[in-house]
C-alpha positions in Angstrom: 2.1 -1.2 28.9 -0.2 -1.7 31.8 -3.1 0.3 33.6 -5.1 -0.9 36.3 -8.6 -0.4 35.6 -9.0 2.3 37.7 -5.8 4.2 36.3 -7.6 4.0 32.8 -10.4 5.3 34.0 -8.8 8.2 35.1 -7.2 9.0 32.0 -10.3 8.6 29.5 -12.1 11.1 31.8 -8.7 13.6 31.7 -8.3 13.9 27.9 -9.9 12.9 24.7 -9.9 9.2 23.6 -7.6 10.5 20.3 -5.1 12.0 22.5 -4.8 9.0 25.0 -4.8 6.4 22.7 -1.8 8.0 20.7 0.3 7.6 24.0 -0.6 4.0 24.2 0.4 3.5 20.7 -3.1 2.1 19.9 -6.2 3.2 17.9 -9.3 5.5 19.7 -11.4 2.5 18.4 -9.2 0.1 20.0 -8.7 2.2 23.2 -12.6 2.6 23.2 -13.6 -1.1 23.0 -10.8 -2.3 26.3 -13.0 0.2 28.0 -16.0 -1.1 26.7 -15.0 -4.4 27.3 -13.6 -3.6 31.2 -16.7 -1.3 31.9 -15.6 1.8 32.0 -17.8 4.4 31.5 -16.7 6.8 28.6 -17.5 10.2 27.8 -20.3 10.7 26.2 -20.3 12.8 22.5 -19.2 16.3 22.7 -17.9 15.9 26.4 -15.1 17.7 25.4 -16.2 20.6 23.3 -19.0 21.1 26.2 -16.2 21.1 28.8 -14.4 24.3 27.1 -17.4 26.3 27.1 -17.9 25.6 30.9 -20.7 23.2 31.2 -18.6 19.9 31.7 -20.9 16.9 32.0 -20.1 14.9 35.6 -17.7 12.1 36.1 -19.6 9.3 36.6 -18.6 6.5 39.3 -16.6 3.6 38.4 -18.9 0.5 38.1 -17.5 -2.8 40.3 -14.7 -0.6 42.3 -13.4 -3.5 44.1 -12.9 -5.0 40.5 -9.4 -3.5 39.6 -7.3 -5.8 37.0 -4.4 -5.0 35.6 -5.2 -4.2 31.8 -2.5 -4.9 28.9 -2.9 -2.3 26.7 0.1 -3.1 24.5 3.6 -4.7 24.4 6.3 -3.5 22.9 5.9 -6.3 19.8 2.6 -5.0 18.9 4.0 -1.2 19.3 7.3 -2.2 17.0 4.6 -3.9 14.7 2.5 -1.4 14.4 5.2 1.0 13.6 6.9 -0.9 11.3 3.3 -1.5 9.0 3.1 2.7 9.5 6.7 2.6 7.6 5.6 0.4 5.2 1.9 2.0 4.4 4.3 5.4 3.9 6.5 3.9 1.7 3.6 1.7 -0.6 1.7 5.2 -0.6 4.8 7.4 -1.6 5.6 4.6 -4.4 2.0 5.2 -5.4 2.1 8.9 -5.8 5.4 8.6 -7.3 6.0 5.3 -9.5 9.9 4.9 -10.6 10.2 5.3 -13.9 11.5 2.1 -16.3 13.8 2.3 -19.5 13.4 0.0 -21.9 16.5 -2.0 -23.1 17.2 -1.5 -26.8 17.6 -4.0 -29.1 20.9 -4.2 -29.4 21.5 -4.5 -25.7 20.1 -7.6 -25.6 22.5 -10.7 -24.4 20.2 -13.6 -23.7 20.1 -15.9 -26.5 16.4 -16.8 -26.1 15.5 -13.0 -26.0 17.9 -12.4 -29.4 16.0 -15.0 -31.7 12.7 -13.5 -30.1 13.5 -10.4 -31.4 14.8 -12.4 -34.2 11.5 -13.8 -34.9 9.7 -10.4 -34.6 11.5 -8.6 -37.1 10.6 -11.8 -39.5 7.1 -11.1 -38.6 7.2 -7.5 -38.9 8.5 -8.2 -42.4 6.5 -10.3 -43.5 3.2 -8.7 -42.4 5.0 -5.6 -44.1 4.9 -7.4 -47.1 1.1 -8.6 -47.2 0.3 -5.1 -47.5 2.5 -2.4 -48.2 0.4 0.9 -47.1 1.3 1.2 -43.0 5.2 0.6 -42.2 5.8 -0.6 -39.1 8.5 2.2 -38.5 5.8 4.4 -38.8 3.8 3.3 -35.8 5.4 1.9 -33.7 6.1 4.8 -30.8 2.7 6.1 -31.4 0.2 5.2 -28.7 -2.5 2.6 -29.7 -6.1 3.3 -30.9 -9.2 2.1 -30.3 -10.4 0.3 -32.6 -7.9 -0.9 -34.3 -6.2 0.5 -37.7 -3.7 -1.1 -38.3 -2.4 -4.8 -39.5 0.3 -4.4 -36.4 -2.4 -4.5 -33.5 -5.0 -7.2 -35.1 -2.1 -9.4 -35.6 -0.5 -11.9 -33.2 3.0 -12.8 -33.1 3.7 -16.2 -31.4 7.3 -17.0 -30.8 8.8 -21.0 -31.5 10.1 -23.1 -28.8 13.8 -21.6 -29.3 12.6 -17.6 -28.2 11.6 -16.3 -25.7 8.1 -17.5 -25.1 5.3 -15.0 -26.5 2.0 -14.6 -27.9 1.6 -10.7 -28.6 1.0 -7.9 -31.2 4.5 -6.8 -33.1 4.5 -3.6 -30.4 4.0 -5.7 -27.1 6.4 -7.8 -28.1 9.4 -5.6 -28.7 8.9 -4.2 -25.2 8.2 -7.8 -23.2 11.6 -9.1 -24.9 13.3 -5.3 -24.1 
């Protein structure tokens, strides 16, 4: 979109810089440093609230008259931009506010043969920590939520998988739900 310089002018001194600005598709910061940057005068603060209550400052003149360029405020690629990063903020903000919820695979649904003799090998380890001390049963705590610090065998110790799982260095908990 194009203005002359003296078209612009016209405009800032007609409506607020918020207003205008939304019709060129740009920001009242961006709108405000073309002027600034073309010399036109702007408003000064509370123009507008001063010019409902009747005592409207005065229009100044137009520095450099004979100096009227045509001014690109924006093409349609920036405006198509611009709206498509809108979309996008909306859609990053609305995923934000409202994350999709996951399900975990069970065990039994798993069909990659890595991920199998993972799950394998943590069973074995779950066993065999089991055995080491017999007071806390894995079944026990496993779907309650960790403490801090630690009370249990299960979240000191460290599971690491061979070469043939799936590759991972986690407590017996983690585990389940990186190879689910």
């Amino acid at each position: 979109m194009e203005k002359t310089r003296q078209e612009l002018f016209e405009l800032v001194w007609s409506m607020p810089m918020t207003k205008l600005s939304k019709q060129f598709e740009l920001s009242d910061v961006g709108l405000r440093k073309i002027c600034i940057k073309n010399q036109i005068p702007l408003p000064p603060r509370g123009h507008w609230i001063r010019k409902q209550f009747g005592k409207e400052d005065p229009t100044p003149d137009l520095p450099k008259r004979n100096f009227n360029p045509t001014i690109k405020l924006n093409d349609e690629y920036k405006i198509q931009f611009n709206r498509e990063i809108s979309e996008a903020k909306k859609v990053a903000k609305q995923l934000a506010l409202n994350p999709p919820t996951t399900t975990l695979r069970k065990p039994d649904q798993l069909n990659h043969e890595r991920c199998i003799t993972a799950y394998e090998e943590v069973k074995e380890f779950i066993l065999s920590m089991e055995a080491k001390q017999s007071i806390v049963k894995f079944s026990s705590i496993k779907d309650k939520p960790p403490s801090f610090p630690p009370t249990n065998i299960f979240s000191l110790a460290y599971f690491r998988s061979s070469k043939e799982g799936f590759p991972l260095y986690a407590t017996a908990r983690n585990a389940i739900r990186a190879i689910c």
